[in-house]
NUVOFI-440771 format. One record per atom (N, C-alpha, C): x, y, z. Coordinates in steps of 0.1 Angstrom, whole numbers, padded with zeros to 4 digits, always signed. Atoms other than C-alpha are relative to their C-alpha. Layout:
// NUVOFI-440771
XYZ...
END
This chain:
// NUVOFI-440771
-0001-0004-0014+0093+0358+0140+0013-0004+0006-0015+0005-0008+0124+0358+0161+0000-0013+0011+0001+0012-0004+0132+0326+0173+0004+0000+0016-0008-0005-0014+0138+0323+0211+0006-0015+0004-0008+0014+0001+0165+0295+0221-0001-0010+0012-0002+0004-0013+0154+0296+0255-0014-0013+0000+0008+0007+0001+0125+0274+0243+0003-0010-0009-0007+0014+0010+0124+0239+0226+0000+0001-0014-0006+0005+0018+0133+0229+0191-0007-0011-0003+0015+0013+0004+0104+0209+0174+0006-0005-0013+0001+0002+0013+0107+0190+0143-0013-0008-0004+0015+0006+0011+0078+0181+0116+0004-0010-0004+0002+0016+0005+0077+0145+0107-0013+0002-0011+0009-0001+0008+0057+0151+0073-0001+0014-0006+0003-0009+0004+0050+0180+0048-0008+0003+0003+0009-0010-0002+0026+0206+0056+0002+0017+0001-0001-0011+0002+0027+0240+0042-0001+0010+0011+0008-0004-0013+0000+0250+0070+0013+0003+0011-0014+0001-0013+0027+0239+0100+0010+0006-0006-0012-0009+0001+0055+0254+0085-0003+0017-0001+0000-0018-0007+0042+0290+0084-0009+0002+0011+0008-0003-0014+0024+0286+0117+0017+0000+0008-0014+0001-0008+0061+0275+0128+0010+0012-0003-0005-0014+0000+0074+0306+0109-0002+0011+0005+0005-0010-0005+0054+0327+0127-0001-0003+0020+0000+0008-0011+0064+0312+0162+0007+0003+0006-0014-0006-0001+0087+0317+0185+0011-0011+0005-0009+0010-0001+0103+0285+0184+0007-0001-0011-0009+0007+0009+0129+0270+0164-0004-0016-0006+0005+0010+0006+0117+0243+0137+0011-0006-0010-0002+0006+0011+0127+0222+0112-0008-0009-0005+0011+0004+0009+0107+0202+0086+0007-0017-0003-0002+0012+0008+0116+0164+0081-0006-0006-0009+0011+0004+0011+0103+0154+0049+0009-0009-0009-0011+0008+0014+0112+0131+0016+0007+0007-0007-0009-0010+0007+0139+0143-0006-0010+0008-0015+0003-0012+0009+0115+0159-0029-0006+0013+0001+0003-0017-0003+0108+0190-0008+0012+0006+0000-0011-0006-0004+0142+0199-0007+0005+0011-0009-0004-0011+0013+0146+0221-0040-0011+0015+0007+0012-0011-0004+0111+0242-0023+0011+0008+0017-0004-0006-0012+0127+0244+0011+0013+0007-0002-0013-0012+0003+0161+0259-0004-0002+0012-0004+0006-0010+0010+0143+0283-0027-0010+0007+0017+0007-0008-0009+0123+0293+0005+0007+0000+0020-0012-0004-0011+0150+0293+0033-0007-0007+0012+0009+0010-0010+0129+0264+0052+0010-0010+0007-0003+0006-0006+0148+0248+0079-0003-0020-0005+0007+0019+0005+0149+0206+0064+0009-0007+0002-0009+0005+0004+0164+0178+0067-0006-0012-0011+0008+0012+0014+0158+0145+0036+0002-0008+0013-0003+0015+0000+0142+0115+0049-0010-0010-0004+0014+0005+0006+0124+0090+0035-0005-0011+0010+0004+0009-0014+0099+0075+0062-0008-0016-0008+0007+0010+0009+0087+0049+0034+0012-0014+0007-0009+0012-0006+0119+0027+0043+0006-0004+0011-0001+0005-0012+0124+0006+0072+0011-0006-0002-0015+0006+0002+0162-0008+0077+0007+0003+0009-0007-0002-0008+0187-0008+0097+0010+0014+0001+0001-0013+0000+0193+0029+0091-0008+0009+0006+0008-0011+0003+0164+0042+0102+0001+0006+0013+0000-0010-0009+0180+0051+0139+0003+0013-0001-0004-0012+0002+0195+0077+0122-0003+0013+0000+0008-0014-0001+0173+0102+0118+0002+0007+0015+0000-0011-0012+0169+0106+0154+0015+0006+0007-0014-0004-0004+0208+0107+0157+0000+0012-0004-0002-0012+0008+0209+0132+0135-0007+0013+0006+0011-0011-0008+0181+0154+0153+0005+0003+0013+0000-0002-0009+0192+0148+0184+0017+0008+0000-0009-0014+0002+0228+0163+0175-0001+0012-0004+0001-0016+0003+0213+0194+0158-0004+0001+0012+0011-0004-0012+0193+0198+0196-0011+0002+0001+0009+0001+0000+0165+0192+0186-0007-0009+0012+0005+0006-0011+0140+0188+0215-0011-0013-0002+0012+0007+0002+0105+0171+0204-0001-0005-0017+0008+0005+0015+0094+0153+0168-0015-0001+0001+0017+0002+0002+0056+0161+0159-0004-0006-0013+0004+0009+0013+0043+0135+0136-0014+0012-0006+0012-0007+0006+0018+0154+0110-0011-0009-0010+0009+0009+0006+0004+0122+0093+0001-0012+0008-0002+0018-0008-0002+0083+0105+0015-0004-0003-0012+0012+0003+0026+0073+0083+0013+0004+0004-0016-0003-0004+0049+0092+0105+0000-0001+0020+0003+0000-0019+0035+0086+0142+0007-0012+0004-0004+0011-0005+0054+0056+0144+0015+0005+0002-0012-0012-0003+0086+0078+0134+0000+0005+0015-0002-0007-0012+0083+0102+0161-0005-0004+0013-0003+0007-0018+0075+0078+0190+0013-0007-0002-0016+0005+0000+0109+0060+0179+0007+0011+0002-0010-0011-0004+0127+0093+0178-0002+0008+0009+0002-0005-0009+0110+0107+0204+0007-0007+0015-0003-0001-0011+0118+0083+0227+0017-0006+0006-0015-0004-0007+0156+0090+0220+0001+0014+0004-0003-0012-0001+0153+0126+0224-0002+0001+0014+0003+0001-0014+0134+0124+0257+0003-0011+0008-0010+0011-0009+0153+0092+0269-0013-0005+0004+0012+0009-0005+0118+0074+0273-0002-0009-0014+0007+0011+0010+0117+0041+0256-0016-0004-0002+0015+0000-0003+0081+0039+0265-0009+0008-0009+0012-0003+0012+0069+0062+0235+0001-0006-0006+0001+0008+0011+0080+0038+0210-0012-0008-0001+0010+0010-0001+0055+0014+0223-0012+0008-0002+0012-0005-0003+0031+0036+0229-0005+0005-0013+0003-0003+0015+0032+0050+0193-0007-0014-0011+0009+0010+0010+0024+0014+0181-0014-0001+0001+0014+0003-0003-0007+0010+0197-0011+0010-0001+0009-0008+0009-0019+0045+0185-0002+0001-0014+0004+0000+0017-0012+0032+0149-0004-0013-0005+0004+0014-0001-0024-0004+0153-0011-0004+0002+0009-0001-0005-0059-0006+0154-0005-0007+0008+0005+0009-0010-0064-0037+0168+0004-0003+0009-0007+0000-0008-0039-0035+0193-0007+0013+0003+0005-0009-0003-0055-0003+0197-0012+0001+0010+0013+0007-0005-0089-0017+0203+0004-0001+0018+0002+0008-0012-0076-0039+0229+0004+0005+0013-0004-0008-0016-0057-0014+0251-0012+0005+0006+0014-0016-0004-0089+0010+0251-0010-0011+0009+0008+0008-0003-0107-0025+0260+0004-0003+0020-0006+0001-0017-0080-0029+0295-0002+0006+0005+0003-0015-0008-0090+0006+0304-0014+0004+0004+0011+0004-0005-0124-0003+0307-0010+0008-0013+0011-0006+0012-0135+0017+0275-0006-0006-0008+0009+0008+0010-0166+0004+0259+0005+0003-0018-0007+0001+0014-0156-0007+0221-0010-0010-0001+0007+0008+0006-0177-0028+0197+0004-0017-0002-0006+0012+0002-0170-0065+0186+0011+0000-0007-0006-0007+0013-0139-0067+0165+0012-0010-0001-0007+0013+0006-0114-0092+0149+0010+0004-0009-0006-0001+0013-0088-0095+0128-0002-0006-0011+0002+0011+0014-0091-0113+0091+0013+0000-0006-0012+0003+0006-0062-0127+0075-0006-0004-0016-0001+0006+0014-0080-0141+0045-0023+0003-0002+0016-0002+0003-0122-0137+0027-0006-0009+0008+0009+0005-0004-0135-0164+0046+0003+0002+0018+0007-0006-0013-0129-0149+0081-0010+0009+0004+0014-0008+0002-0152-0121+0069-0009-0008+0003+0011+0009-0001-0175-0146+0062-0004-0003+0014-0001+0005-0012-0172-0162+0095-0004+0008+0014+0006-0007-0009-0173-0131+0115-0016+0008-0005+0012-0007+0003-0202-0114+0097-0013-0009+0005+0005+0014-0002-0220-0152+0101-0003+0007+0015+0001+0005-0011-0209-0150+0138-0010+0019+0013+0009-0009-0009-0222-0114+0147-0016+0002+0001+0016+0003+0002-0254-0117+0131-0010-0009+0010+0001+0010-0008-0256-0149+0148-0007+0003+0013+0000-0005-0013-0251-0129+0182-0016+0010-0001+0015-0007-0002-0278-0105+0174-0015-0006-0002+0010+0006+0000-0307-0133+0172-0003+0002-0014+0001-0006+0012-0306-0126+0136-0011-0014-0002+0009+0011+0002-0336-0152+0120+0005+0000-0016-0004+0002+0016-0333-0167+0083-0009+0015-0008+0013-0013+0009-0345-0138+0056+0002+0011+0011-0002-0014+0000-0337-0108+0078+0011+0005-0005-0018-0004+0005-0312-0086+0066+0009+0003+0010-0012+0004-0003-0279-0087+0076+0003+0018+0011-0004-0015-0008-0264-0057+0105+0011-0003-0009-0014-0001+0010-0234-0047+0085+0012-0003+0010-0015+0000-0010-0195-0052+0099+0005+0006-0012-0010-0009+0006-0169-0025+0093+0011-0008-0004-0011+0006+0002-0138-0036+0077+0011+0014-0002-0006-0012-0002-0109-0009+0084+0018-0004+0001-0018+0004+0004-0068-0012+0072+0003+0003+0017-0010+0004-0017-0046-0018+0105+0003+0012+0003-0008-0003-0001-0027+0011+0099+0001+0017-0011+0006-0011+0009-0043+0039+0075-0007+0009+0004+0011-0010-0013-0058+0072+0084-0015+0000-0007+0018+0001+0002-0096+0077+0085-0007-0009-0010+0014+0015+0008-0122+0062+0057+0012-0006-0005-0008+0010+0011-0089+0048+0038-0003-0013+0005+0002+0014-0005-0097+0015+0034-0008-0006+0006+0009+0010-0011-0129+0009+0053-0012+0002-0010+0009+0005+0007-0156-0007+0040-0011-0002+0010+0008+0005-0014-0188-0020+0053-0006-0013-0008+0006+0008+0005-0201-0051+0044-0011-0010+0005+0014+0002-0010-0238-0063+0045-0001-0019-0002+0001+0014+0005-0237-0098+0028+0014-0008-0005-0011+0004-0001-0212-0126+0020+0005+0000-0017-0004-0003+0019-0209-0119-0020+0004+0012+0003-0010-0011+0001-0194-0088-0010+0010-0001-0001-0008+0004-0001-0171-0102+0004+0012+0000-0011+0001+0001+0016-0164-0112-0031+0014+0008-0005-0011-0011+0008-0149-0076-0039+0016+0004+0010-0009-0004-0010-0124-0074-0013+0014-0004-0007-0010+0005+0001-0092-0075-0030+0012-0005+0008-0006+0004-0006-0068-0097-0018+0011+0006+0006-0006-0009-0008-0042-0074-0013-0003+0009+0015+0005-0011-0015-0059-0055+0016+0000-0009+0008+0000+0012-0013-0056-0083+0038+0013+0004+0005+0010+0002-0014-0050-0082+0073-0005+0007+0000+0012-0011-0007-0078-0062+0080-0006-0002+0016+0011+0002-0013-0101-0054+0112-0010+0001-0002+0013+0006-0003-0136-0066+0116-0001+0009+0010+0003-0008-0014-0155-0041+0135-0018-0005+0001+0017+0002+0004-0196-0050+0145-0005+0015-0001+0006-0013+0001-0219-0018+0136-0001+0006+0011+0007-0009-0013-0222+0007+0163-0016+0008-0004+0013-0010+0005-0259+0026+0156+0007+0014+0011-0002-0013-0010-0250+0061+0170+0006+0007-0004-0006-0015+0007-0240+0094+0163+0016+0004+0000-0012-0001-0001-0206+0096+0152+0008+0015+0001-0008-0015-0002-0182+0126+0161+0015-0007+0004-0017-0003-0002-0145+0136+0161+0003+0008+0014-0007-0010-0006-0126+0153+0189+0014+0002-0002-0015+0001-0007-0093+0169+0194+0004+0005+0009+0001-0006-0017-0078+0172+0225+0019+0005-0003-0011-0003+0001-0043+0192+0229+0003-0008+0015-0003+0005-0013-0026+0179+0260+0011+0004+0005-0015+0001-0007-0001+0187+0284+0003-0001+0015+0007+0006-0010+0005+0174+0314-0001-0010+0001+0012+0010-0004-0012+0146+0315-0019+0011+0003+0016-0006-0001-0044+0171+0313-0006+0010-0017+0008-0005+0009-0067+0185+0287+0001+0013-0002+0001-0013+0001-0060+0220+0274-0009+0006-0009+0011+0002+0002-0084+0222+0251-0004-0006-0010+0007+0018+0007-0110+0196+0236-0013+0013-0011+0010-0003+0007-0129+0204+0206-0008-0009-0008+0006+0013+0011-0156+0180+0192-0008+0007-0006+0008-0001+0011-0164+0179+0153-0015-0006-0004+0015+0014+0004-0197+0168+0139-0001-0001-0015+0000+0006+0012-0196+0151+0113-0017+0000-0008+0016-0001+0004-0227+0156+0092+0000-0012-0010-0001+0013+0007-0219+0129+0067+0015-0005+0002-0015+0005-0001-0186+0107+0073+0004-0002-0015-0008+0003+0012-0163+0111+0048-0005+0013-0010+0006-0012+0012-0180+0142+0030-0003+0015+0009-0006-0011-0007-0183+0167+0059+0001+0001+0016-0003+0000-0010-0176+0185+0091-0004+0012+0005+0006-0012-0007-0181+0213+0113+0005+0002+0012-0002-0002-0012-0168+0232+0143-0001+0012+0003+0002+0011-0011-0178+0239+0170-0014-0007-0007+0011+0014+0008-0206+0210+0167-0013+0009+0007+0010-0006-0004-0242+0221+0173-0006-0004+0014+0005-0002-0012-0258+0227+0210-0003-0015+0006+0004+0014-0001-0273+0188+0205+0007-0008+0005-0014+0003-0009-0236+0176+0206+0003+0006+0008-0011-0003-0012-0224+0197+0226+0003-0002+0016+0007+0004-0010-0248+0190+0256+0007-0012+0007-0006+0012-0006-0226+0155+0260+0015+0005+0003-0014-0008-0005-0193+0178+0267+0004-0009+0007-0004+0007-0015-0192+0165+0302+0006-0018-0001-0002+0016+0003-0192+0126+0292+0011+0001-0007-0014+0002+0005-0170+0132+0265+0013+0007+0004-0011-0003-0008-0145+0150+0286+0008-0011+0009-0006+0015-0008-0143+0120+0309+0002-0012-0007-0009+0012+0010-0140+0099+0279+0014+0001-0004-0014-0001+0008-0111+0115+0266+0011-0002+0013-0011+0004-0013-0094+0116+0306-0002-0016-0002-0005+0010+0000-0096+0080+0303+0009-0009-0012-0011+0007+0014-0080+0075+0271+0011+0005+0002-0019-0006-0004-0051+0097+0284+0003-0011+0009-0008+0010-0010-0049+0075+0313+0000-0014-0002-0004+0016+0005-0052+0041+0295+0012+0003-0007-0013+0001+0009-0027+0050+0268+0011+0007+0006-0010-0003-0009-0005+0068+0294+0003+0011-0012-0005-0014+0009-0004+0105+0271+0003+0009+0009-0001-0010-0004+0013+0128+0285+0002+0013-0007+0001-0005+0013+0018+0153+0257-0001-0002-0010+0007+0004+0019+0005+0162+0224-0011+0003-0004+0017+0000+0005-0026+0158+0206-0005-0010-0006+0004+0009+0002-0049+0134+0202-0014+0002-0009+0013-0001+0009-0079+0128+0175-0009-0015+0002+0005+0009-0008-0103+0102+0190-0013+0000-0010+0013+0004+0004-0135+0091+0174-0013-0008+0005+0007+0001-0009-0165+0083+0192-0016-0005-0006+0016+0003+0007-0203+0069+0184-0005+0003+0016+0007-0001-0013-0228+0082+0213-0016-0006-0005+0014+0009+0000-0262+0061+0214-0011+0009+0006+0013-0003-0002-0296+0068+0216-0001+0005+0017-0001-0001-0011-0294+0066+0250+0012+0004+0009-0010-0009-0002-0261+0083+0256+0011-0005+0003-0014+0010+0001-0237+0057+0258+0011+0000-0009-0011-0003+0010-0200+0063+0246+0002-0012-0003-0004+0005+0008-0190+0042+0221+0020+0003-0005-0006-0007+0005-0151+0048+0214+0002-0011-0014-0006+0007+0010-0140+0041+0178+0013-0004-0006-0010+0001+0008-0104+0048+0168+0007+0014+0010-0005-0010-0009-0081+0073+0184+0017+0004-0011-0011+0002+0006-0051+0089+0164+0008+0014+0005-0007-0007-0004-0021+0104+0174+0010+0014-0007-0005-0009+0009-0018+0136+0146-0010+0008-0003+0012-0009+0001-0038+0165+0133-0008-0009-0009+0013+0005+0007-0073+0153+0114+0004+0004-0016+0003-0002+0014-0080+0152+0082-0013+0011-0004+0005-0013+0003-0102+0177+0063-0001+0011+0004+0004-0012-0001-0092+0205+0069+0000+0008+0015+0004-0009-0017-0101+0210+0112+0007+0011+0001-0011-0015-0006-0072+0230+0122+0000+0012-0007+0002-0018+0005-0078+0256+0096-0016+0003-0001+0013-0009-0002-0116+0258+0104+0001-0001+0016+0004-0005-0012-0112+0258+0141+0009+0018+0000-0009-0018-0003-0084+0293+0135-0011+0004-0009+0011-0011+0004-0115+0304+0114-0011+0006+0005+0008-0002-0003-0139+0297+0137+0002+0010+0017-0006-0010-0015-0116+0309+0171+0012+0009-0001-0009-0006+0008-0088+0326+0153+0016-0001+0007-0013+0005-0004-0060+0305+0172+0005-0013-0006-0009+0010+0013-0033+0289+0149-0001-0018+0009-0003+0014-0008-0037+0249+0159+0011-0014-0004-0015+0004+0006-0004+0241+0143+0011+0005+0012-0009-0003-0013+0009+0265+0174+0002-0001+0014+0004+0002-0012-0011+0251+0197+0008-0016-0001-0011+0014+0002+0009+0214+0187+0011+0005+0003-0015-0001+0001+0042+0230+0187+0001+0001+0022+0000-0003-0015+0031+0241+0224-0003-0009+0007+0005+0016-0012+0015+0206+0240+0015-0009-0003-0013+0008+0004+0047+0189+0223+0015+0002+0009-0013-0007-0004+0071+0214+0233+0005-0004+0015+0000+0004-0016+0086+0198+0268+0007+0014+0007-0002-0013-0012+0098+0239+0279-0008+0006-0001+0010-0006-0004+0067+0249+0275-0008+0001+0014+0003+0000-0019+0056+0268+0308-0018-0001+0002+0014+0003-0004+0022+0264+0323-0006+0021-0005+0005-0008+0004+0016+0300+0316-0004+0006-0013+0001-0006+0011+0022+0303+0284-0014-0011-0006+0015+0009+0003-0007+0273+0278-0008+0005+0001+0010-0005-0011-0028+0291+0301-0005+0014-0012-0001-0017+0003-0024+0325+0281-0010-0005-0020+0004+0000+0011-0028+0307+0244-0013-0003-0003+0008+0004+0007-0059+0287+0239-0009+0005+0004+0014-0012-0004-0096+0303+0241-0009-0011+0006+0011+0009-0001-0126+0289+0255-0005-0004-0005+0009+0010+0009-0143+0263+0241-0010+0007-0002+0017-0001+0003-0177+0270+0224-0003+0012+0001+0003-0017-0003-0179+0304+0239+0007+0012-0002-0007-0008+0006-0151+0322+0223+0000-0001-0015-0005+0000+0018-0157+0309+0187-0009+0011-0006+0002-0009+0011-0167+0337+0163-0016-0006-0008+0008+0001+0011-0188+0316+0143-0003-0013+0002-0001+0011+0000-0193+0281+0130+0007+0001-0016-0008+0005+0016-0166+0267+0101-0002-0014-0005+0003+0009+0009-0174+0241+0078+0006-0007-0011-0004+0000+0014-0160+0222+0051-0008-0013-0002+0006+0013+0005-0174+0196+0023+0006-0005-0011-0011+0010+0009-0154+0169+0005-0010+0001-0011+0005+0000+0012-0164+0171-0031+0003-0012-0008+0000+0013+0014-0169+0139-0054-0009-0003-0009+0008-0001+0014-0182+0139-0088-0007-0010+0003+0015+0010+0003-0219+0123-0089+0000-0007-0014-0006+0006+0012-0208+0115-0127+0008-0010-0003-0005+0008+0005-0196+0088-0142+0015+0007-0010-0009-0003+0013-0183+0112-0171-0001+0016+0006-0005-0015-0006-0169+0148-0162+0008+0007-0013-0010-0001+0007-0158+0172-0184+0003+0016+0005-0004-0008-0005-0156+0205-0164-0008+0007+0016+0003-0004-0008-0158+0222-0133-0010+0013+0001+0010-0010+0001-0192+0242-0123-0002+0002+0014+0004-0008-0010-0197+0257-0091-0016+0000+0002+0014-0002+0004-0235+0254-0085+0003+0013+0005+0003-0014-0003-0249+0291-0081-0006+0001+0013+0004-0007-0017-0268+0283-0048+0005-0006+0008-0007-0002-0009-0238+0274-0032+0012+0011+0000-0010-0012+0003-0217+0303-0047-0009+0011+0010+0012-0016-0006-0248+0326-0035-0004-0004+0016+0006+0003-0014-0252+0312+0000+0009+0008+0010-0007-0008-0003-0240+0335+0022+0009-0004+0012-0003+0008-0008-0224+0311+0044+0015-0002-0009-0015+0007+0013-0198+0299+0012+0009+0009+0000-0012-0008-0004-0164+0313+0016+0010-0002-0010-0008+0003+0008-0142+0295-0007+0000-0014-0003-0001+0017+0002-0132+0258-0025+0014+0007-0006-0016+0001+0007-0099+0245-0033-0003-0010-0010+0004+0009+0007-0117+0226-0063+0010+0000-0020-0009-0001+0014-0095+0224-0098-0007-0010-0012+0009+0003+0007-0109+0214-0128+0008-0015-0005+0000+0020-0001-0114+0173-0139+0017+0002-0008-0010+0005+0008-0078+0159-0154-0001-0010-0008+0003+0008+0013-0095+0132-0171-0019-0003+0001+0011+0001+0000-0129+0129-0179-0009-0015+0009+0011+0009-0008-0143+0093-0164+0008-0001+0012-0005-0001-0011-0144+0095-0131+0002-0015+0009+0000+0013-0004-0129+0063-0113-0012-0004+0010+0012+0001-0012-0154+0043-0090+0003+0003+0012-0005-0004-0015-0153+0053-0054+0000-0012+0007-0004+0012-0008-0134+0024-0036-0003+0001+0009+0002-0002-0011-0150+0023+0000-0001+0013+0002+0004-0015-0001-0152+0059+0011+0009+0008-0009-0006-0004+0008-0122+0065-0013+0003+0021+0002-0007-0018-0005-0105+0108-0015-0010+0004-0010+0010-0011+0005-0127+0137-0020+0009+0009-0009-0007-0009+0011-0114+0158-0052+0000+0015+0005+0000-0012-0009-0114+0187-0025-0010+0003+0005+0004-0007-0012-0130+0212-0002-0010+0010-0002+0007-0015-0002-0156+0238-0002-0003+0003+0014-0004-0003-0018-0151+0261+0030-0016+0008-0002+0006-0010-0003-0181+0280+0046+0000+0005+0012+0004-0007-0014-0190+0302+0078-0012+0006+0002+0013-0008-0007-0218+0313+0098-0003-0005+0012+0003-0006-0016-0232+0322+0127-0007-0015+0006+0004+0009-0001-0256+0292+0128+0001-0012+0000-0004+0012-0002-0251+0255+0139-0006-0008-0014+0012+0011+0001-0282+0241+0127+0001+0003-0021+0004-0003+0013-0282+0263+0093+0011-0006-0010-0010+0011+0006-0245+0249+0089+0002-0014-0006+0000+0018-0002-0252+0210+0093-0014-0001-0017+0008+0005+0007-0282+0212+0070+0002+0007-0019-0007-0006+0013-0261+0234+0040+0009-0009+0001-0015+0012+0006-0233+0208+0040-0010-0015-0001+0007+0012+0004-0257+0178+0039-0008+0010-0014+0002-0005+0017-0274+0198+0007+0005-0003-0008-0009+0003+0011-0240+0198-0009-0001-0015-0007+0003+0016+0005-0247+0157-0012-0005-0001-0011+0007+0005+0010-0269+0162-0037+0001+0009-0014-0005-0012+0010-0256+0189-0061+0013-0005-0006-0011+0003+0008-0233+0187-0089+0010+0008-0005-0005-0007+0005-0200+0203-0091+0004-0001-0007-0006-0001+0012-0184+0188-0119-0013-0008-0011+0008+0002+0008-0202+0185-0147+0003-0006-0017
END
C-alpha cells in the first residue's frame, strides 16, 4: 500500500511475520527492528530493517534509538516482553518523555507491578518476592497460616511466576513444601502469589488518548491450553466492571497510548481480582482470531493507538463494535502430546469432522520422547476453529484436553 508521510513512522521491536504484512498493507511507514538473523529474509523480501540484538545490555544500547530517531522515526511498538523495556527507553527519546522508561519497567516487573496496581487502589492477591527455597516455604507456611488453615488440611496452593517472562513461562503452583524441592535454583528471584479462586480471563484494550478504543475480553477455557473470542454472554455480562477496571489501570500506570493485555480473576461473587497486566500483543494466537472473528487487522489497530498523528477520526472510523459486530466466535487450542513416547502426527477424526475446525499449525514429532511439561511449559502448536456459538465453542476446546494428536 502506498505509504503516506503525512502520518507517523512506527518501528517493530521484535519479529512478527503477522505485523509486518499488516504494516505492508498500511498506510504508514514501518520498519522492523529485529536480531541479525532476519536480515538475509528481510533483503530477499524488500522489508524495511534495521540489526539489533535486544539480548545485550551495555553501554551501546542508546543507540538504537539514535539511530531511529535520525531515520524519523516517530513511535517504537514492542511485539514481545523482551522488547517492552526497549521501546519505553526508545520511546521516551523519540517523544522526549523520560517518563516511559519508567513506566515500561513497571509493566515488565511483576512485583513492582503488583505494587503500583496496589497504590491505585486495585484489589491484587498476597504476594512476595523469594530470593531462595526457603522463602517459598515461609510464605506458603505464612498464607495457609492466614487462612485458619488446621493441622491435616490440605494446603491452598501459592503461584510462583518469573519477574519478567510472558504468560505461563515459568509459573508454577505449589501445594506442599517437598515441592518446593523441584524448583531449580536457577529460577530464583521469583514472585509468590496467594491463590485467587475465580474465573480467569484476558483483555485487550487499544488505547488512545488516555481512553479505551476498543476492549476485548478472552476466555480462557483452560489456562495455558485454550482461548476464545468474543467470550461467552456469562463473561460478557461483567463488561461494565471490567471496563472500569481497565480505566483504572490506565489511570494508575498513567497510559496514554498503546495496548494493553491485562489479566483478571472475577469471584463468585463478582469481585475483580487483577492479575498481571502486559504491555504487547497476547500470546496464542488473539489478534488473528479476533480479525477472524471481526475481520479488523489488530496489528493495524497497534500501529494506530501507537501512532502519535493519528487523528481522532481515523480511530473513530477503524475499529467495530464490540460483541455485536463479530461474525462468529474464534478459537484456538495449544496442543501437547499426552504421551510420553510419540512417533507421529494424527489428527483425531472428530476434530477434523467438527464443523467448527478450520485449521492447525501442528508439524510432525522431531524426536520421539516427549520432554516433561515444566510448569505450564510451550504447546507444540495451535488448532484454529469458528462458529457461531459461544457455549458450543468453550465446551469443543475443553474436549480437545482429552484427545490424542500425536501418537
Amino acid at each position: 500500500m502506498k505509504k503516506d508521510p503525512s502520518k507517523g513512522y512506527i518501528a517493530f521491536l521484535g519479529w512478527s511475520l503477522n505485523a509486518i504484512e499488516a504494516a505492508e498493507n498500511f498506510d504508514r511507514r514501518y520498519v522492523v527492528v529485529a536480531p541479525p538473523w532476519a536480515e538475509d529474509y528481510c533483503q530477499e523480501h524488500d522489508i524495511p530493517y534495521v540489526p539489533w540484538d535486544f539480548e545485550r545490555l551495555n553501554d551501546r544500547s542508546m543507540e538504537i534509538a539514535q539511530t531511529l530517531q535520525d531515520m524519523g522515526v516517530d513511535v517504537a511498538i514492542p511485539l514481545f516482553e523482551e522488547t517492552v523495556e526497549w521501546a519505553g527507553a526508545i520511546n521516551s527519546v523519540l517523544l522526549d518523555n523520560p517518563r516511559l522508561y519508567g513506566q515500561s519497567l513497571l509493566l515488565r516487573d511483576k512485583a513492582l507491578m503488583k505494587r503500583r496496581a496496589q497504590l491505585g487502589g486495585i484489589r491484587v492477591g498476597i504476594f512476595e518476592e523469594a530470593h531462595d527455597h526457603d522463602d517459598v516455604i515461609r510464605f506458603l507456611k505464612r498464607v495457609n497460616q492466614t487462612l485458619l488453615k488446621l493441622d491435616g488440611d490440605p494446603n491452598d496452593p501459592i503461584h510462583l511466576k518469573a519477574f519478567d517472562k510472558a504468560g505461563c513461562l515459568g509459573h508454577r503452583v505449589i501445594r506442599t513444601p517437598d515441592e518446593v524441592d523441584t524448583i531449580p535454583e536457577e529460577e530464583f528471584p521469583v514472585l509468590m502469589e496467594s491463590h485467587l479462586d475465580g474465573w480467569e480471563f484476558a483483555v485487550e484494550a487499544w488505547i488512545h488518548d488516555g481512553k479505551i478504543r476498543f476492549l476485548n475480553i478472552s476466555e480462557y477455557v483452560t489456562l495455558g491450553y485454550s482461548v476464545f473470542v468474543p467470550a461467552t454472554p456469562e463473561l460478557e455480562k461483567y463488561r461494565p466492571q471490567i471496563t472500569a477496571q481497565i480505566e483504572k489501570l490506565i489511570k494508575t500506570f498513567d497510559i496514554d497510548f498503546g495496548f494493553i493485555h491485562p489479566e483478571y480473576f472475577v469471584t463468585s461473587d463478582g469481585e475483580m481480582y487483577f492479575g498481571e497486566v502486559a504491555y504487547r500483543p497476547p500470546g496464542f494466537k488473539v489478534f488473528e482470531l479476533l480479525e477472524r472473528a471481526y475481520g479488523f487487522n489488530a496489528y493495524q489497530g497497534l500501529i494506530l493507538t501507537f501512532d502519535p498523528k493519528t487523528t481522532e477520526e481515523e480511530i473513530t472510523a477503524f475499529f467495530p463494535r464490540e460483541v455485536v459486530d463479530a461474525k462468529g466466535h474464534a478459537g484456538c487450542f495449544g496442543v501437547y502430546p499426552r504421551r510420553r513416547v510419540v512417533s507421529r502426527l494424527e489428527i483425531p477424526e472428530e476434530t477434523e469432522d467438527h464443523p467448527y475446525f478450520e485449521s492447525h499449525e501442528l508439524t510432525a514429532p522431531q524426536e520421539e520422547t516427549v520432554t516433561k511439561r515444566t510448569a505450564f511449559g510451550t504447546h507444540w502448536g495451535l488448532v484454529y476453529f469458528f462458529g457461531e456459538d459461544p457455549h458450543t465453542m468453550r465446551d469443543l476446546l475443553k474436549h480437545q484436553e482429552s484427545l490424542d494428536f500425536y501418537v
